[in-house]
N, C-alpha and C positions, 0 to 999 in steps of 0.2 A: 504493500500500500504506500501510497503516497501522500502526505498530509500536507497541505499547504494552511500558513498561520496567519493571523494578522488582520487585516481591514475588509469589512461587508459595505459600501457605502451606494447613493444614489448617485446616480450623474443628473444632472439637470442641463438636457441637450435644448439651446434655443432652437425656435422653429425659422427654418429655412424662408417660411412666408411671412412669417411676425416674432423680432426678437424678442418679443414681450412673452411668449408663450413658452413654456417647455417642456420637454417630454423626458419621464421618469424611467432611466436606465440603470440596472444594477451594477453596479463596477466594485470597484478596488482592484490592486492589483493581487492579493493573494485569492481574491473572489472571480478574478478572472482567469487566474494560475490554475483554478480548481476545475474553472468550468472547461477549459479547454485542454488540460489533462483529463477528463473523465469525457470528452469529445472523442480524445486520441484512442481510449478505449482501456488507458492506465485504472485499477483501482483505485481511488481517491477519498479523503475524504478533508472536511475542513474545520481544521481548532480557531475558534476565534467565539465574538460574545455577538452577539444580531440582536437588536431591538425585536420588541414584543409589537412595534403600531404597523401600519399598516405596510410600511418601505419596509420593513423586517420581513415583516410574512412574503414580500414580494422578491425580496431575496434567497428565501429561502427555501420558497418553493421555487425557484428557478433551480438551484444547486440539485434540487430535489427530482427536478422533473429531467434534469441531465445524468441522473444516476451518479452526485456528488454523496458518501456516507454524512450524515449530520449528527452521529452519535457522538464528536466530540465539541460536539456544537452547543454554548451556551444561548439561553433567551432572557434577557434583560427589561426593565418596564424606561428605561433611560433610549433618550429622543435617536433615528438614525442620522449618522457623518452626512453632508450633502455635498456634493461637489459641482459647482458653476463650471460649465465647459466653454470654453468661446476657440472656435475653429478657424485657421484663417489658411488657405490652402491647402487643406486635408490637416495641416499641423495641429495639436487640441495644446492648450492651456489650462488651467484651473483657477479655481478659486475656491476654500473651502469652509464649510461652519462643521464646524467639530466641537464645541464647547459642550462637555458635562454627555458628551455622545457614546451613545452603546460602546461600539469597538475598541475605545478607548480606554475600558472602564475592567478591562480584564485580568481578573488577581490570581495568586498563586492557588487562591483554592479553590479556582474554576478549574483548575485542570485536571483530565482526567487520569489513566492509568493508558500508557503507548501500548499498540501491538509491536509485538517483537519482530524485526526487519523492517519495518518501517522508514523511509524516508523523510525526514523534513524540511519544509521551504518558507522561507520567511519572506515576505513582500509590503517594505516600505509604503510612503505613498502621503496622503493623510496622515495616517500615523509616522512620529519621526522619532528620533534616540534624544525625546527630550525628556519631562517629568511623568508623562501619562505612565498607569499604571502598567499598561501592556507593553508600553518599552521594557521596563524593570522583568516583568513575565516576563516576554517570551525571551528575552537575552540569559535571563539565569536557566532557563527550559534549556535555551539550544546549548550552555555550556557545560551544562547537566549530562547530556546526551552525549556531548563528541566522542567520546569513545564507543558509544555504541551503535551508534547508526549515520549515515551520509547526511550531513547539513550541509543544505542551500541557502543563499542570502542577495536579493537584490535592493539594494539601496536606494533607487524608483526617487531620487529627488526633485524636491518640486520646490523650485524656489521660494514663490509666495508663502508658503507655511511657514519657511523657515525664517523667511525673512532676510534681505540683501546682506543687512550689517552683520547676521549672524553667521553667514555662510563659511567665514575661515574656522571658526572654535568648530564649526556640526561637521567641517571638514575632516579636523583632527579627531571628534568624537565617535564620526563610523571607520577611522583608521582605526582606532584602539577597540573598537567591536570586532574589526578581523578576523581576531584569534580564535572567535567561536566558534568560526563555518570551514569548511573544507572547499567548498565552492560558491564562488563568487560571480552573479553574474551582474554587469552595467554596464549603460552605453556611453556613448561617447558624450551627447550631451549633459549626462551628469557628471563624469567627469569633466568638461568645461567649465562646470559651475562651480564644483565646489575647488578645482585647482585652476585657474585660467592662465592660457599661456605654457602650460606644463604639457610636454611631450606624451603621446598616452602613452609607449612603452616604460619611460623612466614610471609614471605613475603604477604600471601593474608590477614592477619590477618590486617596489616600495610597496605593493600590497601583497604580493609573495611573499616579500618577508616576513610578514605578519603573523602568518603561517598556513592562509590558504594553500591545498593544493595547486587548485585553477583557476585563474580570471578570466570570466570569458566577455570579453566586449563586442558590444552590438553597434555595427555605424552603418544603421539603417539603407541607404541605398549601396553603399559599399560594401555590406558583407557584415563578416563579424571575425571576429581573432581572436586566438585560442592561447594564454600564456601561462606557461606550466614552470615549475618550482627549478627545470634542468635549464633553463634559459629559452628553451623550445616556443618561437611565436609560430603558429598553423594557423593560415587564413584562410577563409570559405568567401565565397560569392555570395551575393543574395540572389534569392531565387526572380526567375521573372514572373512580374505580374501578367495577368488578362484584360483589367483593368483596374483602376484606383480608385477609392471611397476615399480611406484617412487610416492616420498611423494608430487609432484608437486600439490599444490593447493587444500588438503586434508586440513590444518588449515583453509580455508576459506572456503569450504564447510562446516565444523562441525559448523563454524559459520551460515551459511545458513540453515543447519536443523533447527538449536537450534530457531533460527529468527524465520522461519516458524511454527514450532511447536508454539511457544509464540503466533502468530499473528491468526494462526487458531483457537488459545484457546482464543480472545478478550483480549489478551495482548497490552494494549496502552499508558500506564502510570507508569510510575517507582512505585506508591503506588501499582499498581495490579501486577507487578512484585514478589516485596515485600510478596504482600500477597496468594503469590503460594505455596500451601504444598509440603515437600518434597517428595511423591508420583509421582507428575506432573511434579516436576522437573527433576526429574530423568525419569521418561520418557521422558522427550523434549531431556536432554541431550543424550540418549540411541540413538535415534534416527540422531538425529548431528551424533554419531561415527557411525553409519549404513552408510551414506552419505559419511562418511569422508573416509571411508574404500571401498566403491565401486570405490572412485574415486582416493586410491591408487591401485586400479585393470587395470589402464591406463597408461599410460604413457604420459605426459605433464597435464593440467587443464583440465578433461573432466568429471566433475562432470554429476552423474545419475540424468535420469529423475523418476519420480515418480512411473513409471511403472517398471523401473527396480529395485526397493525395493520390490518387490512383496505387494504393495498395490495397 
């Protein structure tokens, strides 16, 4: 199985005919990790806390109706995260209200008891490595675990949350969360934010050391790159579109291929991680941009199912 942790939120898409109007989409990125892992056809299921009003029950019965498991799924009577989307070019933006909000609100004695082999994936966003309780959760969870099972970590930053002036301290603060995860995935624009002007290899080079196994960065029409502990950078292509929608929910997808691919191949342990030739890595990654790129063929999170890769 594969659990993805973290953020259940709304998007709030303006309408194409009247920006005054908007239409209510379930997003987050580890709510999107879930739903397009359990597309790909991975077992899945999602830790995190979901409001009890009505954006809760809409999220989760979506997870629900995608055959996401929600037995480690907390229900709250606290308001859902909302996120303003504003698109300019297929490109989306944010904006978010998160104050006193479900996902936020996730303590150490919500969590349940793991199934054994298990995978975990943690997906930023909304949520960030500030005071909320669920930072505190799921960071002591994932370093809880490192020995026992494969930990994922995408850092999904969004500037507005963080705020411009805060950007260099939340810089150094998810450097020194590094040491949790064995795998690491972000794209190039988050690294421009939180290091500008920094080389990305110097940057993964400095996040290897950390002690991730992998970094793997995504730079969207260019592909993605693979940077591993021996100095080894393996680049992949991005796959071709048919046509474009928007990049809605394609960095969490390419997370969900990569996941799946590992998990198919008896990937459970950061040492088996590690000891994957660059052959196989590059093909898990190949296949992540397959995903990531169908699911910029939509318009909002509507990551493919399995069948539609033509496998």
């Amino acid at each position: 199985m594969i659990i993805s942790c973290g953020e259940a939120l709304i998007d709030l898409i303006p309408s194409p005919e009247d920006g005054n109007l908007f239409r209510a989409v379930p997003g987050g990125s580890p709510f999107n990790t879930a739903l397009a892992l359990a597309r790909l056809g991975a077992p899945t299921a999602f830790l995190g806390r979901i409001s009890q009003d009505a954006f809760g029950n809409q999220l989760a019965q979506v997870l629900e109706d995608n055959g996401v498991n929600l037995r480690l799924t907390v229900r709250g009577p606290e308001l859902t995260t909302l996120a303003f989307v504003k698109k300019v070019e297929g490109q989306a933006s944010y904006a978010f209200y998160t104050q006193g909000t479900a996902d936020r609100l996730l303590q150490p004695g919500d969590l349940p008891k793991l199934p054994d082999g298990a995978i975990l994936h943690w997906g930023l966003g909304a949520v960030v490595l500030d005071g909320a309780p669920v930072a505190h959760t799921l960071e002591a969870l994932f370093r809880q675990e490192k020995d026992r099972r494969l930990l994922s970590f995408d850092p999904n930053i969004r500037p507005p949350v963080i705020g411009a002036a805060h950007l260099p301290a939340y810089a150094k603060r998810v450097t020194e969360a590094l040491s949790a995860f064995h795998l690491v995935k972000v794209s190039d624009e988050d690294l421009a934010a939180l290091f500008p002007g920094a080389r990305l290899d110097d940057i993964a080079q400095r996040w290897l050391e950390r002690g991730p196994s992998l970094v793997v960065v995504t730079r969207g029409g260019e592909g993605a790159s693979v940077f591993r502990q021996s100095g080894t950078r393996l680049d992949v292509p991005a796959a071709k579109l048919a046509k474009f929608g928007d990049t809605v929910g394609a960095g969490d997808s390419f997370t969900a291929g990569l996941l799946t691919q590992l998990y198919e191949r008896g990937v459970r342990r950061g040492a088996e991680l590690a000891a994957l030739d660059d052959a196989t890595l590059k093909g898990c990654a190949t296949f992540a941009a397959r995903v990531a790129a169908k699911t910029c063929e939509h318009e909002g999170c509507n990551p493919p199912r399995r069948s539609e890769l033509g496998e």
